[in-house]
C-alpha positions in Angstrom: 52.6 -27.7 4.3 49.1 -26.7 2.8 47.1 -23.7 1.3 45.4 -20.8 3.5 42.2 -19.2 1.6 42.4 -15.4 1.8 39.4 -15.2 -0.9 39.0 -14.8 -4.8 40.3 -12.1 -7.2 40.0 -11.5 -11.3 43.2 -13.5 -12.7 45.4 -10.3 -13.5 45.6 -9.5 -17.2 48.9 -8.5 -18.2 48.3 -4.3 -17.4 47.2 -4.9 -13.9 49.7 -7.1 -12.7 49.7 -7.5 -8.6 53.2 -6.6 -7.3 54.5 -8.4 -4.8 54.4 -5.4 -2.7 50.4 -5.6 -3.3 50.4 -9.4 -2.2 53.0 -8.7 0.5 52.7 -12.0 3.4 50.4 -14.0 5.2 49.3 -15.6 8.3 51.7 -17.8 9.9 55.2 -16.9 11.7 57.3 -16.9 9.7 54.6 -15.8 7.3 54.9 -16.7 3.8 54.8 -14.8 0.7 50.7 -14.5 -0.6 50.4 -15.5 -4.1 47.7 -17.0 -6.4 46.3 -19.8 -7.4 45.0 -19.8 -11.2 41.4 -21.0 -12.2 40.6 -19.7 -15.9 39.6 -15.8 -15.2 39.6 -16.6 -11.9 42.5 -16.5 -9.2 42.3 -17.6 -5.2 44.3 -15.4 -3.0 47.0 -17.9 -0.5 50.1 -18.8 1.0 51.6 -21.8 2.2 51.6 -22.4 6.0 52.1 -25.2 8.6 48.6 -26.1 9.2 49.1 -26.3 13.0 51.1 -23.2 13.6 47.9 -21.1 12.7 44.6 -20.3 14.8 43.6 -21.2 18.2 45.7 -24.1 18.0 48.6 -21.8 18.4 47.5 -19.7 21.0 45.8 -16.5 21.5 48.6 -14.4 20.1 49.2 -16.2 17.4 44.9 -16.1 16.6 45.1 -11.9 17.3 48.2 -12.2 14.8 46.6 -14.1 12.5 43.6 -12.4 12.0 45.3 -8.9 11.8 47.3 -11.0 8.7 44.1 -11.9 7.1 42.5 -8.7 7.2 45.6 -7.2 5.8 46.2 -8.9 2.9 42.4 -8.7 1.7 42.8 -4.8 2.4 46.3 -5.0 0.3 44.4 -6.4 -2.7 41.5 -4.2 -2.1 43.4 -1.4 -2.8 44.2 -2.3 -6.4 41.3 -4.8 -7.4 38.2 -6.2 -6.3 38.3 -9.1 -4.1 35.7 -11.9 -3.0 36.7 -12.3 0.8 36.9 -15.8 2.7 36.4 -15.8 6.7 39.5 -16.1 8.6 41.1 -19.6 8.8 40.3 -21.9 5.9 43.2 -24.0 5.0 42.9 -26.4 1.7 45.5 -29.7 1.8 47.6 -28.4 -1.0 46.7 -25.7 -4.2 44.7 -28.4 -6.3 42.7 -29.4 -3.2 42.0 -26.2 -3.3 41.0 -25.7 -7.2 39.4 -29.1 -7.8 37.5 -28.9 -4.6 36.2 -25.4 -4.4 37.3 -23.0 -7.2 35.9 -25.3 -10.3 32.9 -26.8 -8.7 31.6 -22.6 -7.6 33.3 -21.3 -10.5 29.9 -19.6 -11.6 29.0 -18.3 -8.3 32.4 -16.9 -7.6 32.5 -15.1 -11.1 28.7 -13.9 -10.4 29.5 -13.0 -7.0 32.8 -11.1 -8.1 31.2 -9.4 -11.0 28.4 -8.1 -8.5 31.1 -6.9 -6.3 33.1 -5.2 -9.1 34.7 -1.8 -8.1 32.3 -1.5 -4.5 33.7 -1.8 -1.0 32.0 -2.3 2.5 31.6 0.7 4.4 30.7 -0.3 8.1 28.0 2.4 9.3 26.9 2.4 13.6 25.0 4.9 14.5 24.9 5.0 18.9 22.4 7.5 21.3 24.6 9.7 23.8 22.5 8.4 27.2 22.4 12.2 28.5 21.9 13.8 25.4 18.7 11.5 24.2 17.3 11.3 27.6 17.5 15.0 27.9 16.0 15.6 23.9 12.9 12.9 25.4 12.3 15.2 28.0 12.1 18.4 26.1 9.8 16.5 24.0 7.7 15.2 26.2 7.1 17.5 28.9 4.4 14.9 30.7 7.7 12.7 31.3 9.4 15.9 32.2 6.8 16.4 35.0 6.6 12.4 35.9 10.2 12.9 36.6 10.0 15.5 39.4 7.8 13.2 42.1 9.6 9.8 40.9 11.7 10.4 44.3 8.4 9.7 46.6 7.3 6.4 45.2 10.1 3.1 44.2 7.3 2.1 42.0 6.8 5.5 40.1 10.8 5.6 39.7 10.5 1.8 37.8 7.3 3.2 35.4 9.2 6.4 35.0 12.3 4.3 33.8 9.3 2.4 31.4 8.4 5.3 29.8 12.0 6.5 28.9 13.1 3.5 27.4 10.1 2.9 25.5 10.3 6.5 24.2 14.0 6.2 23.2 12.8 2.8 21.3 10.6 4.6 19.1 12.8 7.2 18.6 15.6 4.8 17.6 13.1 3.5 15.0 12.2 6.9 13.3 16.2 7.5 13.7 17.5 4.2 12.1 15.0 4.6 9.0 16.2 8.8 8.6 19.5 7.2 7.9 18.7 4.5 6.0 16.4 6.6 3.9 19.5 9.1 3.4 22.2 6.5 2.9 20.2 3.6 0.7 20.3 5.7 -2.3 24.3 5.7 -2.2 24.8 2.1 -1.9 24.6 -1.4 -4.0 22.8 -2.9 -1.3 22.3 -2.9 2.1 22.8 -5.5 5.1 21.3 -4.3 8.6 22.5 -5.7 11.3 19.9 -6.7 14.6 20.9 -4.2 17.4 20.5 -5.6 21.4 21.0 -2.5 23.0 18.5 0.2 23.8 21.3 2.7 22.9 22.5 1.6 19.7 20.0 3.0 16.9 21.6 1.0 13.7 24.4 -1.2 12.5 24.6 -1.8 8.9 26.7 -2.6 5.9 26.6 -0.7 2.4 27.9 -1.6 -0.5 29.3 1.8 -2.3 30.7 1.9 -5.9 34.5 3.7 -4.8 34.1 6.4 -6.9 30.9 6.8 -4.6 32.6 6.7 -1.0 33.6 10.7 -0.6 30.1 11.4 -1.5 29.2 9.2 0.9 30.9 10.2 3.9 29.8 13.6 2.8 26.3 12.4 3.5 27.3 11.4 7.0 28.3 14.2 7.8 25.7 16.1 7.3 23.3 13.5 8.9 25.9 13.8 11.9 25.4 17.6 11.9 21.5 17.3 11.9 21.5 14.8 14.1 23.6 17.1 16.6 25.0 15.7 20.2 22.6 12.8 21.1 23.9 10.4 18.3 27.1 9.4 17.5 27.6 8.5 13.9 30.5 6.2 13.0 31.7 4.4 9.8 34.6 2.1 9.4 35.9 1.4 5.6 36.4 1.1 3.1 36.3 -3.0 3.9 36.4 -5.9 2.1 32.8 -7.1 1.1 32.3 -9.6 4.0 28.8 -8.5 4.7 27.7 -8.9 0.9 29.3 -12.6 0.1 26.6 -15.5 -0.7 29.4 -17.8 -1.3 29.7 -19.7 1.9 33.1 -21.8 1.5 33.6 -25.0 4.3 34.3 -28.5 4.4 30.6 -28.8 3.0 31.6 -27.0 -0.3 34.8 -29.0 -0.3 38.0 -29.9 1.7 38.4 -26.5 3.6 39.5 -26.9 7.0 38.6 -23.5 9.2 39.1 -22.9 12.9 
């Protein structure tokens, strides 16, 4: 048997115990209970599994189930505590593979990292044009492309510069969008992580890190951006999250013996 990594938490002092309601079970089927593994003031989230009866190696289910464990554990402790979040699938041989090889040689970074982290979750913010909607606002905007569009029928060639113009007026548009919301949202969060958007129709992905007692203010924000904004975007946010965006510990068999899939 060996040791899955869910990530790193404060050791609990003796007021803010973890339940084993709050620590609940792991990946694996059966899954085992998750417990901790001590290093000083620091502990690493696990549970014990069979090495070859998790991942891709067991199949797709068993990857979708997995995964769904994972993330459910890290939101568990979340709940009650901060936590320093692994990716999905590192398994150590045994629990002092697991301190001697990662915990004690990053014990500073972890602590740093933790303390940075301290009492902030990821909030998971996309903000996406409605095609109609944005097309139609372009239009009312511009009224040259408004007139472009009424002889694109006659010519195949007009239709293709027509479609030109569109796009590069909804890229500039997405760039005055993304920054409005940045600009609004920034001043809420820790920090920040954008994400590089590939679609003409997404205006922004990004990550902020938001003190909790922060977060209802937060999605207050939002929602008045979303009301400004009116029908052409579509403002989402998923969280609060782990802090996977936000992590510059990167844990693998180059920081030690962890095994991922």
């Amino acid at each position: 048997m060996s040791t899955y990594f869910y990530g790193v938490t404060g050791w609990p002092q003796r007021d803010t115990k973890l339940t084993p309601a709050q620590l609940g079970t792991g990946v694996g089927d059966p899954s085992k209970p998750v417990r901790l593994v001590r290093c000083d003031r620091l502990a690493a989230v696990v549970s014990t599994v069979a090495s070859d009866e998790v991942g891709e190696q067991a199949g797709v289910r068993a990857l979708r189930r997995d995964m769904a464990a994972h993330a459910a554990v890290l939101d568990r402790i979340l709940a009650v505590r901060t936590v320093l979040p692994s990716r999905f699938g590192l398994i150590f041989p045994d629990d002092d593979a697991l301190a001697s090889e990662f915990l004690e040689p990053q014990y500073e970074r972890l602590s740093e990292s933790l303390a940075r982290l301290k009492g902030a979750v990821e909030l998971s913010v996309t903000a996406e044009y409605v095609e109609a909607e944005t097309i139609r606002d372009v239009l009312a905007e511009q009224p040259r492309l408004a007139r472009d569009m009424q002889s694109t029928a006659s010519s195949y060639q007009r239709r293709i510069d027509f479609g030109r113009q569109i796009a590069s007026a909804i890229r500039s548009r997405r760039e005055q969008d993304a920054d409005w919301i940045l600009r609004n949202l920034s001043p809420l969060a820790r920090d920040v992580a954008v994400v590089e958007v590939r679609s003409d129709l997404t205006v922004l992905r990004a990550s902020f890190l938001v003190a909790r007692r922060e977060v209802e203010r937060f999605d207050r924000v939002l929602e008045a951006l979303q009301a400004e904004a009116g029908a052409s975007v579509k403002l989402s946010c998923v969280g609060p999250l782990p802090a996977y965006s936000f992590v510059d510990v990167h844990v693998g068999v180059e920081d030690g013996g962890g095994r991922g899939h």
